[in-house]
MOPAC internal coordinates of N, CA, C and O (Angstrom, degrees):
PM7 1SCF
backbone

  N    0.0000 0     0.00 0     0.00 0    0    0    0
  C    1.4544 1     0.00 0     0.00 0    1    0    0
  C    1.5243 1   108.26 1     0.00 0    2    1    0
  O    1.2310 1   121.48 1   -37.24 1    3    2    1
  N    1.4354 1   114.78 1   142.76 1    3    2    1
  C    1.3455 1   129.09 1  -153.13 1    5    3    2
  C    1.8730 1    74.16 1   -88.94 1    6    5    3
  O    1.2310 1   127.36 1    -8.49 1    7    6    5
  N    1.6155 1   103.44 1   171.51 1    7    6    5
  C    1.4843 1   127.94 1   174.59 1    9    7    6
  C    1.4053 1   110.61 1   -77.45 1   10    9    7
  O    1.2310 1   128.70 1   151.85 1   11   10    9
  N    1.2564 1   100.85 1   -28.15 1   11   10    9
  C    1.7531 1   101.15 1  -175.11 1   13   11   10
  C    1.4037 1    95.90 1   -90.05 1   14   13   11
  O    1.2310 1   116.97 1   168.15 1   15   14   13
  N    1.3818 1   123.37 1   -11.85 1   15   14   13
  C    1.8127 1    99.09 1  -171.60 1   17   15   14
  C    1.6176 1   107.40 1   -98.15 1   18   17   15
  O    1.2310 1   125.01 1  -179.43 1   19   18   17
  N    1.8332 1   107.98 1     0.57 1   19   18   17
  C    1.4944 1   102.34 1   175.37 1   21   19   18
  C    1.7186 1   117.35 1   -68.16 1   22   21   19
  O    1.2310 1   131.39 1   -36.32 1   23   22   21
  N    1.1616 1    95.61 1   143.68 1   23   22   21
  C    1.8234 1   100.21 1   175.07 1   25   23   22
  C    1.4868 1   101.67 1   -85.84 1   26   25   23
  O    1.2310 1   125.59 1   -38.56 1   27   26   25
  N    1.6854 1   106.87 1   141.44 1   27   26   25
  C    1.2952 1   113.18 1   170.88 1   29   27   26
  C    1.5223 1   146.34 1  -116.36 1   30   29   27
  O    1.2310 1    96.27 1     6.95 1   31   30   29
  N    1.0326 1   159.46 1  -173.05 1   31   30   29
  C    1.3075 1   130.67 1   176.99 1   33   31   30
  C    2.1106 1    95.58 1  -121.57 1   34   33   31
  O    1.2310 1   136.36 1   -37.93 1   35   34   33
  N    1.4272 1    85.94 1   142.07 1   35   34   33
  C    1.7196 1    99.42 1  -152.01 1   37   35   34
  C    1.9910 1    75.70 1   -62.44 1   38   37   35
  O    1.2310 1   116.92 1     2.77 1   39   38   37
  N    1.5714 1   123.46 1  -177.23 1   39   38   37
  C    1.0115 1   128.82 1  -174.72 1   41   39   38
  C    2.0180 1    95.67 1   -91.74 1   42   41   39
  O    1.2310 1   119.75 1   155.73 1   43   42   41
  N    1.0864 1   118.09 1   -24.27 1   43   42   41
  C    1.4129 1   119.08 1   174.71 1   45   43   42
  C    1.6693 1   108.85 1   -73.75 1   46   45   43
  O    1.2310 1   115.31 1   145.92 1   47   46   45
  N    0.9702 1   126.51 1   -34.08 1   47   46   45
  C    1.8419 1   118.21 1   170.71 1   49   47   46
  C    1.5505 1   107.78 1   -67.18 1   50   49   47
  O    1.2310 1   127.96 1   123.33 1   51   50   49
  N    1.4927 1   102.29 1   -56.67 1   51   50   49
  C    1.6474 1    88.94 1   171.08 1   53   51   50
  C    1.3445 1   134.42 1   -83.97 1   54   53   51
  O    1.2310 1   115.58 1  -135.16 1   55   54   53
  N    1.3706 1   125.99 1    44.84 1   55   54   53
  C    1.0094 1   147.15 1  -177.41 1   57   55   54
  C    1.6094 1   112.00 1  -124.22 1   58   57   55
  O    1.2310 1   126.03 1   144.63 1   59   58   57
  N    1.4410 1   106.02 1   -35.37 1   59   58   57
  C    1.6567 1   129.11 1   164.42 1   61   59   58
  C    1.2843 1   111.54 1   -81.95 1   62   61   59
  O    1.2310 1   116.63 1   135.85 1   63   62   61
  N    1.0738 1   124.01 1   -44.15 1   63   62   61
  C    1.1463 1   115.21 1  -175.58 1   65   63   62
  C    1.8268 1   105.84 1   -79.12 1   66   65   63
  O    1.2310 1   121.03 1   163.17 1   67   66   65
  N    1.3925 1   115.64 1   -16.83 1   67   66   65
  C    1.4567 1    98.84 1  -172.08 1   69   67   66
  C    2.4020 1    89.37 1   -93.16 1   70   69   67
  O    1.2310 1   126.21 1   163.32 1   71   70   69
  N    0.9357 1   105.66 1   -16.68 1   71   70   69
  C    1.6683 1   114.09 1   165.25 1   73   71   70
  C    1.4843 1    97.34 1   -33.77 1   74   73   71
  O    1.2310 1   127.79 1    98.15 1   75   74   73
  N    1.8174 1   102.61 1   -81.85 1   75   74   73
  C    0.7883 1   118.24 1  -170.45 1   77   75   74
  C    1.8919 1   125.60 1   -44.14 1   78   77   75
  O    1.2310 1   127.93 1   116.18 1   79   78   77
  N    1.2889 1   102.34 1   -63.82 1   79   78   77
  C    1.7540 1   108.20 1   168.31 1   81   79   78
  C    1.5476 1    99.96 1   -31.31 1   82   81   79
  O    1.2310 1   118.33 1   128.25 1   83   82   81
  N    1.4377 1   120.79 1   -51.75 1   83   82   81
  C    1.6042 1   112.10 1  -151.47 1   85   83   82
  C    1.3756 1    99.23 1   -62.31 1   86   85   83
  O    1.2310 1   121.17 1   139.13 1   87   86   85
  N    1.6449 1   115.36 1   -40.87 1   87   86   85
  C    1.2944 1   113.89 1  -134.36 1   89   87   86
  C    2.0800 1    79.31 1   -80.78 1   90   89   87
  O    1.2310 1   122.93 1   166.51 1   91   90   89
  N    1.0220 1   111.99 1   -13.49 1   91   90   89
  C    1.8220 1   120.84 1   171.62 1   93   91   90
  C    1.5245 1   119.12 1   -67.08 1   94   93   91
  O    1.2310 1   131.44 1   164.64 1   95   94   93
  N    1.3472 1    95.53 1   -15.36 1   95   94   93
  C    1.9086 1   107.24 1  -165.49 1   97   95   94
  C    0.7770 1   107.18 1  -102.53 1   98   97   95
  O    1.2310 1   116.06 1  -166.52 1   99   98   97
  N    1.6443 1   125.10 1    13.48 1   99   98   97
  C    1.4419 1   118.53 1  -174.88 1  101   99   98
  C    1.7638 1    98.79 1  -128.14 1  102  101   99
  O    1.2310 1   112.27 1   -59.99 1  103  102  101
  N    1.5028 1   132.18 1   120.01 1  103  102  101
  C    1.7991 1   139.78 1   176.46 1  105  103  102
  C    1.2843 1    85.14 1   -46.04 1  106  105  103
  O    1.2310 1   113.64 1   111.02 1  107  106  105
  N    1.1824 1   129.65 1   -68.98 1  107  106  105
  C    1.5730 1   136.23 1  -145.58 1  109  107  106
  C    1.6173 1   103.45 1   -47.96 1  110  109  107
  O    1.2310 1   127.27 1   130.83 1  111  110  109
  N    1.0602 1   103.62 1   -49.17 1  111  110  109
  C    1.8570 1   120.58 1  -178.07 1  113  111  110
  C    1.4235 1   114.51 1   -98.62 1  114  113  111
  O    1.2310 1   118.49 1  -165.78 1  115  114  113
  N    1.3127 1   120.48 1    14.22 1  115  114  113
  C    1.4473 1   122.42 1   164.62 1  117  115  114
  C    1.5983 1   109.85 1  -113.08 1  118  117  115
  O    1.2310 1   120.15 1   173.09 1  119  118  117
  N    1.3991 1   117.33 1    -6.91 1  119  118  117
  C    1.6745 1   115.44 1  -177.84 1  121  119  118
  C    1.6904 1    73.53 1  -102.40 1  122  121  119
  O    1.2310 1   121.88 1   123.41 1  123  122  121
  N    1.1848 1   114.01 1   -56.59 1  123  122  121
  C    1.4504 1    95.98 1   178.94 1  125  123  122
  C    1.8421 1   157.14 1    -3.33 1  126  125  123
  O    1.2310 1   143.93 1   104.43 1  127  126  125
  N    1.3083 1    71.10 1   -75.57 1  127  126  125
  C    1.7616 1   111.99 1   163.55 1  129  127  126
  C    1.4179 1   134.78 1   -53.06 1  130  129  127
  O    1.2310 1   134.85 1   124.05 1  131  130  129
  N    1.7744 1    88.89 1   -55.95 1  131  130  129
  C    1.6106 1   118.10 1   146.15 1  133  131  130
  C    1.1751 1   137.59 1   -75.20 1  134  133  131
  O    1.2310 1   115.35 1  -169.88 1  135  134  133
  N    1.2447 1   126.42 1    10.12 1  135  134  133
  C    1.1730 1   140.59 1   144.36 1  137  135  134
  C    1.7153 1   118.74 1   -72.81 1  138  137  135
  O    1.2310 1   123.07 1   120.10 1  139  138  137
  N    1.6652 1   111.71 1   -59.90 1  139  138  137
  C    1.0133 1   124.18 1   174.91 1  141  139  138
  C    1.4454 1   126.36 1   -57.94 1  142  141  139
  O    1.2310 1   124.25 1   148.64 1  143  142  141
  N    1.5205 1   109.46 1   -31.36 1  143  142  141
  C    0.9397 1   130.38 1   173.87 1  145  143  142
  C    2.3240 1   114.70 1   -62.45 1  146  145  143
  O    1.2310 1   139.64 1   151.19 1  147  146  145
  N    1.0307 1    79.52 1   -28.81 1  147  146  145
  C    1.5869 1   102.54 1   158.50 1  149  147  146
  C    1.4642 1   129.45 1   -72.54 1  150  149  147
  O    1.2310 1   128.02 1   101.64 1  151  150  149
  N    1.1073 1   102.17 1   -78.36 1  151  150  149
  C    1.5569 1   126.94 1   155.25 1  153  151  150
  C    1.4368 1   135.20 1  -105.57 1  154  153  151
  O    1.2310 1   121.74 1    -0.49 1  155  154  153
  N    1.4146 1   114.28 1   179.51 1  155  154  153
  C    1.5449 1   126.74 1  -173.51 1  157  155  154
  C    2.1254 1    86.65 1  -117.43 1  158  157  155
  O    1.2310 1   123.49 1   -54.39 1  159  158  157
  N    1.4015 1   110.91 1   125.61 1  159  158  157
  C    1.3220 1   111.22 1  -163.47 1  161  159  158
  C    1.8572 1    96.81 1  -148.71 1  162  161  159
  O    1.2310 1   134.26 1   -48.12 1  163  162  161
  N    1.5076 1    90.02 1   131.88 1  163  162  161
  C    1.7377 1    98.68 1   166.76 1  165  163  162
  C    1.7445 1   100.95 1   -62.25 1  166  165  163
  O    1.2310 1   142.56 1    -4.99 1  167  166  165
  N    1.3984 1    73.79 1   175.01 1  167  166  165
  C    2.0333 1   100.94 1   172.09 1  169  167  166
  C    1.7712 1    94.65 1   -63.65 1  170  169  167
  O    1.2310 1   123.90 1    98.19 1  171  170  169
  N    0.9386 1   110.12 1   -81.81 1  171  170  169
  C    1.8904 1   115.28 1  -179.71 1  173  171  170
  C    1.4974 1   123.28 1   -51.93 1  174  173  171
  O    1.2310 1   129.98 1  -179.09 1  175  174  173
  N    1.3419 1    98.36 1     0.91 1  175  174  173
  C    2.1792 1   100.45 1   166.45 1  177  175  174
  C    1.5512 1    92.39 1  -111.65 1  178  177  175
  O    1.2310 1   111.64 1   169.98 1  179  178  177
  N    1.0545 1   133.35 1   -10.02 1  179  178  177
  C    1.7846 1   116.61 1   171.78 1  181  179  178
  C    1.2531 1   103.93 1   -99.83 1  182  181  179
  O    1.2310 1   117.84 1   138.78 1  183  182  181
  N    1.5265 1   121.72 1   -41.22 1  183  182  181
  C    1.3361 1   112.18 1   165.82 1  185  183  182
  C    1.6009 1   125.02 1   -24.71 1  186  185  183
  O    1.2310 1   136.44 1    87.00 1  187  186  185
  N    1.4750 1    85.78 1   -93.00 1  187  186  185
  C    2.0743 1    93.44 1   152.12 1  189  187  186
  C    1.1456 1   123.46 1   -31.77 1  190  189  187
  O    1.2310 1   100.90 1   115.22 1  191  190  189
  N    1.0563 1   152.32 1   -64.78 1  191  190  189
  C    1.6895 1   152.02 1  -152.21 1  193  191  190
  C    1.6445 1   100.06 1   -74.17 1  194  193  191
  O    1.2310 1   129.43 1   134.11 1  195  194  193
  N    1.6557 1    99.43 1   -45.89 1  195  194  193
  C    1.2907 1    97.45 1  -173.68 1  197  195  194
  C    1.6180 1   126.81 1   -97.85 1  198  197  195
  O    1.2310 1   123.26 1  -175.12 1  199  198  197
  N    1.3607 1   111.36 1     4.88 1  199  198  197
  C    1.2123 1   137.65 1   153.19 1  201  199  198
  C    1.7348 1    95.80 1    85.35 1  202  201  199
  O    1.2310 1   116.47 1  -135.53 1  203  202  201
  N    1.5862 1   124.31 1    44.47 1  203  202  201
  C    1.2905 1   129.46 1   172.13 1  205  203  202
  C    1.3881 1   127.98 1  -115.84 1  206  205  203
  O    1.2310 1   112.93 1   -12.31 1  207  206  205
  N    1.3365 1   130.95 1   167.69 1  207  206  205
  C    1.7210 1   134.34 1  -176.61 1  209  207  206
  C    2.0929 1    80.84 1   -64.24 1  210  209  207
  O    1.2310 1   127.90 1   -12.00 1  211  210  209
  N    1.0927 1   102.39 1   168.00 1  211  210  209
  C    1.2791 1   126.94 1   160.84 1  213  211  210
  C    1.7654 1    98.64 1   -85.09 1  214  213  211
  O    1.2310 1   111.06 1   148.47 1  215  214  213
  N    1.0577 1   134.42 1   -31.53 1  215  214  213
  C    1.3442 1   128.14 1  -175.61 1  217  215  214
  C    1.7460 1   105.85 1   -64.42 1  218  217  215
  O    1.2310 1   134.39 1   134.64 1  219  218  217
  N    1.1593 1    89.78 1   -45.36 1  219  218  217
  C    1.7219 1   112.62 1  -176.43 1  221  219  218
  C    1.5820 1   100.16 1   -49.97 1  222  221  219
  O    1.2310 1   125.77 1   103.86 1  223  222  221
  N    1.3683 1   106.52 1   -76.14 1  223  222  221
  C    1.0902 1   111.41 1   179.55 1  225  223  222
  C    1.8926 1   148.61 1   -52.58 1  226  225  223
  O    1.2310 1   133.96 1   158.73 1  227  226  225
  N    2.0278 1    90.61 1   -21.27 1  227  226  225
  C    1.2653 1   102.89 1   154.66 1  229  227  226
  C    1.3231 1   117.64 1   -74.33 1  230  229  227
  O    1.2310 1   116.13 1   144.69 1  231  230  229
  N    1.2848 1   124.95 1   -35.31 1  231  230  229
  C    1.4552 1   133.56 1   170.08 1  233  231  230
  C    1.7237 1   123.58 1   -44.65 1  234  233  231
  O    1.2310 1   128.70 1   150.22 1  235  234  233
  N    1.1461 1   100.84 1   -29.78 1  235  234  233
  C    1.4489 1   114.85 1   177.93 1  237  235  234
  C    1.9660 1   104.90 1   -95.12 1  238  237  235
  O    1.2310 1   126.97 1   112.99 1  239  238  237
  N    1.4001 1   104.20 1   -67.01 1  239  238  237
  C    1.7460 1    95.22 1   167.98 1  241  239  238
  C    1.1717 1   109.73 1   -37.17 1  242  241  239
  O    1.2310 1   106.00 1   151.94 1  243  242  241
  N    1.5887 1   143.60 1   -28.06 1  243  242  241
  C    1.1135 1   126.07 1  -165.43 1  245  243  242
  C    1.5007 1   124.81 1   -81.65 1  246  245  243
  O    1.2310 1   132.10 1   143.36 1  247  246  245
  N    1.5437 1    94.23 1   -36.64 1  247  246  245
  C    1.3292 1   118.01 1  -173.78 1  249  247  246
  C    1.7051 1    99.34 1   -80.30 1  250  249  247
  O    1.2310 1   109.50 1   137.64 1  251  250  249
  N    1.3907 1   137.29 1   -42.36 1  251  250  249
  C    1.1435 1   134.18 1   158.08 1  253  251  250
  C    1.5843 1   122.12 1   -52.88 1  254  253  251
  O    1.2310 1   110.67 1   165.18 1  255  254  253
  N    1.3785 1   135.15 1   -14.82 1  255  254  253
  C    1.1305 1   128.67 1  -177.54 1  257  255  254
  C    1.4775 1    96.51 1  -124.96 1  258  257  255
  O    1.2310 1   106.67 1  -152.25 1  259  258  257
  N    1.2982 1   142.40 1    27.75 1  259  258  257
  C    1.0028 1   157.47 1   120.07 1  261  259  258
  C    1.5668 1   123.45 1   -49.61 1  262  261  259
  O    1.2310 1   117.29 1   138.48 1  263  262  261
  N    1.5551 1   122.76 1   -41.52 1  263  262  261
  C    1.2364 1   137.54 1  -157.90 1  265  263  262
  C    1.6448 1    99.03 1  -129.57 1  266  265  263
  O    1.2310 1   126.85 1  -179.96 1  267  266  265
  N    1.3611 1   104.44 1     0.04 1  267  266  265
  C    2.1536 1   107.52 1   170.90 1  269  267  266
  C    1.4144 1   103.88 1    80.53 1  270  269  267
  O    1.2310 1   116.81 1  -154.04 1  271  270  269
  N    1.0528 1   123.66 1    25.96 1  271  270  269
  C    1.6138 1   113.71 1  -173.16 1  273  271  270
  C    1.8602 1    93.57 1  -101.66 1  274  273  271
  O    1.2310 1   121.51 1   144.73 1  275  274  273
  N    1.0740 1   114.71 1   -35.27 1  275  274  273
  C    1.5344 1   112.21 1  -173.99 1  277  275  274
  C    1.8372 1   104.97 1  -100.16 1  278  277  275
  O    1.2310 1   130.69 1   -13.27 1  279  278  277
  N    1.5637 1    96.98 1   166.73 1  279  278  277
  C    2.3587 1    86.88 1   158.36 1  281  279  278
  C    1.4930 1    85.95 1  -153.12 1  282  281  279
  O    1.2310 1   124.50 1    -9.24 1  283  282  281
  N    0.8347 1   108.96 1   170.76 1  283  282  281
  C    1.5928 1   116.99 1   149.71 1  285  283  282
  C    1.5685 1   126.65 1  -144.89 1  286  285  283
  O    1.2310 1   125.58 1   -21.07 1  287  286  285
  N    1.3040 1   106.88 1   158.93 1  287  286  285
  C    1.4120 1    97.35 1   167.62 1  289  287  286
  C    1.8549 1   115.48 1  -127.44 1  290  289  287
  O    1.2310 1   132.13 1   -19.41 1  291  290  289
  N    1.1592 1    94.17 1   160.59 1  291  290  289
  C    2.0366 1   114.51 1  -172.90 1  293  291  290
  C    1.3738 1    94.77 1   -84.00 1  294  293  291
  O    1.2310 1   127.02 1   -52.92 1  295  294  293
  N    2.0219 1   104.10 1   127.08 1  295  294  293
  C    1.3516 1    97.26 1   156.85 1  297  295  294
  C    1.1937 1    84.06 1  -165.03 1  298  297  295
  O    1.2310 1   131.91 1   -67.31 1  299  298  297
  N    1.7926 1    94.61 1   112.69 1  299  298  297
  C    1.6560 1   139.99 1  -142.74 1  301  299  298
  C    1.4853 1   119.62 1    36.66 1  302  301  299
  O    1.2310 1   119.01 1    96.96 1  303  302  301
  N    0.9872 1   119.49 1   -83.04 1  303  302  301
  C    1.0525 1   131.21 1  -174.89 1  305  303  302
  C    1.7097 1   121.33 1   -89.94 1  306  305  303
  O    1.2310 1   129.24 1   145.33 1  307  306  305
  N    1.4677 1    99.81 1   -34.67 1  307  306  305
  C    1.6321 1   106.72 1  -146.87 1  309  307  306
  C    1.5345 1    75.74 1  -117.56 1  310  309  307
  O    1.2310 1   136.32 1   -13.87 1  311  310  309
  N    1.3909 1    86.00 1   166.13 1  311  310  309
  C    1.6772 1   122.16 1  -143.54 1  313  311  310
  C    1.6589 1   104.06 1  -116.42 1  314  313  311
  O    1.2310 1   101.74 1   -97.19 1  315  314  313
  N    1.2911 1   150.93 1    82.81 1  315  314  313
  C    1.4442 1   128.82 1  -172.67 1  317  315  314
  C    1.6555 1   133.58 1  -128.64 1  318  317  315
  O    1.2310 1   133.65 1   -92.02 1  319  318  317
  N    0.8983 1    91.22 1    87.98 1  319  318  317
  C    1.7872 1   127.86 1   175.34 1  321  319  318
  C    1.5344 1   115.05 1     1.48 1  322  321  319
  O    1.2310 1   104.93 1   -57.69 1  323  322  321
  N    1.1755 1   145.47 1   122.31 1  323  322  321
  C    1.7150 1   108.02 1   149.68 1  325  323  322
  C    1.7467 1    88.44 1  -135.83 1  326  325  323
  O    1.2310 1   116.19 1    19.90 1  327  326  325
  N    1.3297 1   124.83 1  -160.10 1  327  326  325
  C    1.1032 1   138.82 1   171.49 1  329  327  326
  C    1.6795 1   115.79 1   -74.11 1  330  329  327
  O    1.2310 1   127.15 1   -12.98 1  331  330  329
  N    1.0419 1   103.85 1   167.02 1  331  330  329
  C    1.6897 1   103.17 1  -168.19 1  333  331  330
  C    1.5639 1   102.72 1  -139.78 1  334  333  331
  O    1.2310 1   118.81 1   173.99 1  335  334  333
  N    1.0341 1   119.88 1    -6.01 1  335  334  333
  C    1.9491 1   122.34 1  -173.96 1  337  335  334
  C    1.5080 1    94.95 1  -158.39 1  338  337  335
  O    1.2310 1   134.86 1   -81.77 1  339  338  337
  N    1.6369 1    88.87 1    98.23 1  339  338  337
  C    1.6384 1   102.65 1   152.85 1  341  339  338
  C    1.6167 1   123.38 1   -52.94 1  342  341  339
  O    1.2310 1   119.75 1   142.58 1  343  342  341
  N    0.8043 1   118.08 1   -37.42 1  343  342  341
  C    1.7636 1   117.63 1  -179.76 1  345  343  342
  C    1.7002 1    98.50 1   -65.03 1  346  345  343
  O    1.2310 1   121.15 1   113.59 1  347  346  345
  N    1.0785 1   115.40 1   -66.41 1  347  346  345
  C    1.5591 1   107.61 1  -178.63 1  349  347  346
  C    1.8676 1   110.84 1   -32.31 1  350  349  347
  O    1.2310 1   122.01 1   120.50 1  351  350  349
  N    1.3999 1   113.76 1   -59.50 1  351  350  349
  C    1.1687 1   147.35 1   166.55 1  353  351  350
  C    1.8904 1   100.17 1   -34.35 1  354  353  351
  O    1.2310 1   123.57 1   147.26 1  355  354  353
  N    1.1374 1   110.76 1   -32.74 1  355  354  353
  C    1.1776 1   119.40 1  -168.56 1  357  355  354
  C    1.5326 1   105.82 1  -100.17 1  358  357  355
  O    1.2310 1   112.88 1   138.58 1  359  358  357
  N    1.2716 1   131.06 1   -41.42 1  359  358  357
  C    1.3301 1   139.69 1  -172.53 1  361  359  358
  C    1.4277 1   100.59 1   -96.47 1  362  361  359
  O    1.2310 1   123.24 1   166.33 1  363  362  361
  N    1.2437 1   111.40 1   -13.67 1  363  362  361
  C    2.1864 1   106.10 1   165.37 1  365  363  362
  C    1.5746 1   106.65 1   -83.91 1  366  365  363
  O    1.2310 1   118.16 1   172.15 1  367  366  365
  N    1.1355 1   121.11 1    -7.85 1  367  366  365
  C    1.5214 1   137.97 1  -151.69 1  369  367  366
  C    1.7579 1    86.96 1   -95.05 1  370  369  367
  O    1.2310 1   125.62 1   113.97 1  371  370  369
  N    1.0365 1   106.81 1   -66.03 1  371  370  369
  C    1.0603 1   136.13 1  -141.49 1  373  371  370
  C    1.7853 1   103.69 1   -72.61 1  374  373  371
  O    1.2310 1   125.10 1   139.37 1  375  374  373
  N    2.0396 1   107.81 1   -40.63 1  375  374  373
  C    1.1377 1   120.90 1   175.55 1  377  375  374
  C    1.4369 1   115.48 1   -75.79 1  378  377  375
  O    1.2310 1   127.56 1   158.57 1  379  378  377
  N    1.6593 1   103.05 1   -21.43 1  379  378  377
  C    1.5607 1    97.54 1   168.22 1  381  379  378
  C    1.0723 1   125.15 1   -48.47 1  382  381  379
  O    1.2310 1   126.28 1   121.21 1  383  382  381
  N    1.5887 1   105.53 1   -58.79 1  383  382  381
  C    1.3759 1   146.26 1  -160.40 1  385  383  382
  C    1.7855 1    85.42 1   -56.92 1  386  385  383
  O    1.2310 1   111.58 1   118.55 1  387  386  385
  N    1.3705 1   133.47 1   -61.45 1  387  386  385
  C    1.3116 1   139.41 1  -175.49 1  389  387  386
  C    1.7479 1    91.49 1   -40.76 1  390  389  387
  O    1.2310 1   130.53 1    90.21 1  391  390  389
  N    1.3526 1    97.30 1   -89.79 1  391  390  389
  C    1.3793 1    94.15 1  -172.53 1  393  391  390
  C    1.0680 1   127.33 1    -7.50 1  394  393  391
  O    1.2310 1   125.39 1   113.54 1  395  394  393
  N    1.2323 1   107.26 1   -66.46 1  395  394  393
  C    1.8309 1   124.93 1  -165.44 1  397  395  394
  C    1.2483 1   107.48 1   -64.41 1  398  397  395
  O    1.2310 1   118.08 1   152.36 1  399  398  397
  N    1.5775 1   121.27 1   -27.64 1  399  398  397
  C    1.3725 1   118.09 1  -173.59 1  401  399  398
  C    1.8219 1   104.14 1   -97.50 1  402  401  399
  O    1.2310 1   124.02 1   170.89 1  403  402  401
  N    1.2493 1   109.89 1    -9.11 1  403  402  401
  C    1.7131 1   124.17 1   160.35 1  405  403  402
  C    1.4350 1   118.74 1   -54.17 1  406  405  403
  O    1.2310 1   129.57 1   126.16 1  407  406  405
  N    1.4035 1    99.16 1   -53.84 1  407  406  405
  C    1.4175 1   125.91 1  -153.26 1  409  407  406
  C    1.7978 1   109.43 1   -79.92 1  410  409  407
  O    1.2310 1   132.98 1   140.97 1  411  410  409
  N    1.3352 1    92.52 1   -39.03 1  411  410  409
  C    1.7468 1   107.84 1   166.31 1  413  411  410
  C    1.2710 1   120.69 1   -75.10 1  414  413  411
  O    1.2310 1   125.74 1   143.13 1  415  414  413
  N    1.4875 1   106.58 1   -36.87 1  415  414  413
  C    1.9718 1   114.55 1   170.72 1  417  415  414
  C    1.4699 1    85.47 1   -47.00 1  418  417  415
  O    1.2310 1   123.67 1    92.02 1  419  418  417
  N    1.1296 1   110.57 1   -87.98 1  419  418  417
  C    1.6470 1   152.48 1  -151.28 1  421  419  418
  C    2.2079 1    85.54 1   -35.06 1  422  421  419
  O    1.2310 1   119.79 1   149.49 1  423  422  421
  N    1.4335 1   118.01 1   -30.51 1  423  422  421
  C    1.6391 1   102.92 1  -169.35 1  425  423  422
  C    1.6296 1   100.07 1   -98.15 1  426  425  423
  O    1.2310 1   119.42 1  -163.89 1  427  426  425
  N    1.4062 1   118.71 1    16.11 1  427  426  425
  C    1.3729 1   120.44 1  -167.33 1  429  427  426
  C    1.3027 1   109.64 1  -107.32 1  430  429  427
  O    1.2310 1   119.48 1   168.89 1  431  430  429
  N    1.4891 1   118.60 1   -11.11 1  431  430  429
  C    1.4782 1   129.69 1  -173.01 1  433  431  430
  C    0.9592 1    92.37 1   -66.40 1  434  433  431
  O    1.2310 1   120.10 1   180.00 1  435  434  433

């Protein structure tokens, strides 16, 4: 195949898509995610669950709903999170799933 007949990825997909990886490269935002990915959760039920400051944890919603992976909605006062892109949701799913099937290779040696 000639150079001109390869397909390419515009410089804005891979720019999202490497968004995306980061926002994957971080534990803090992968129990995260997977949490949400569970449920719809205030700032102070992930705090708790996930055993962090609420500062911490706005710090991370922020940076996730910065890049569309999180939304939330207001009701009164309180603030409550869930996921916003099933595919992400799908490719964290999916790396678990790696893991776990890593992790079992990995006790068979």
């Amino acid at each position: 195949m000639k150079t001109h007949e390869h397909l390419f990825l515009t410089a804005d997909t891979v720019d999202a898509v490497a968004q995306t990886f980061k926002a994957l490269a971080d534990p803090t935002r992968i129990r995260l995610l997977y949490l949400l990915s569970q449920e719809e959760c205030s700032v102070g039920h992930i705090a708790e669950v996930l055993d962090l400051s609420q500062s911490a944890v706005s710090h991370q919603l922020g940076f996730l709903r910065n890049i569309r992976l999180v939304k939330h909605r207001r009701d009164g006062n309180m603030l409550y999170y869930s996921c916003d892109d099933e595919h992400v949701i799908s490719l964290l799913n999916q790396a678990i799933r790696h893991a776990e099937h890593q992790k079992g290779a990995d006790s068979h040696d």
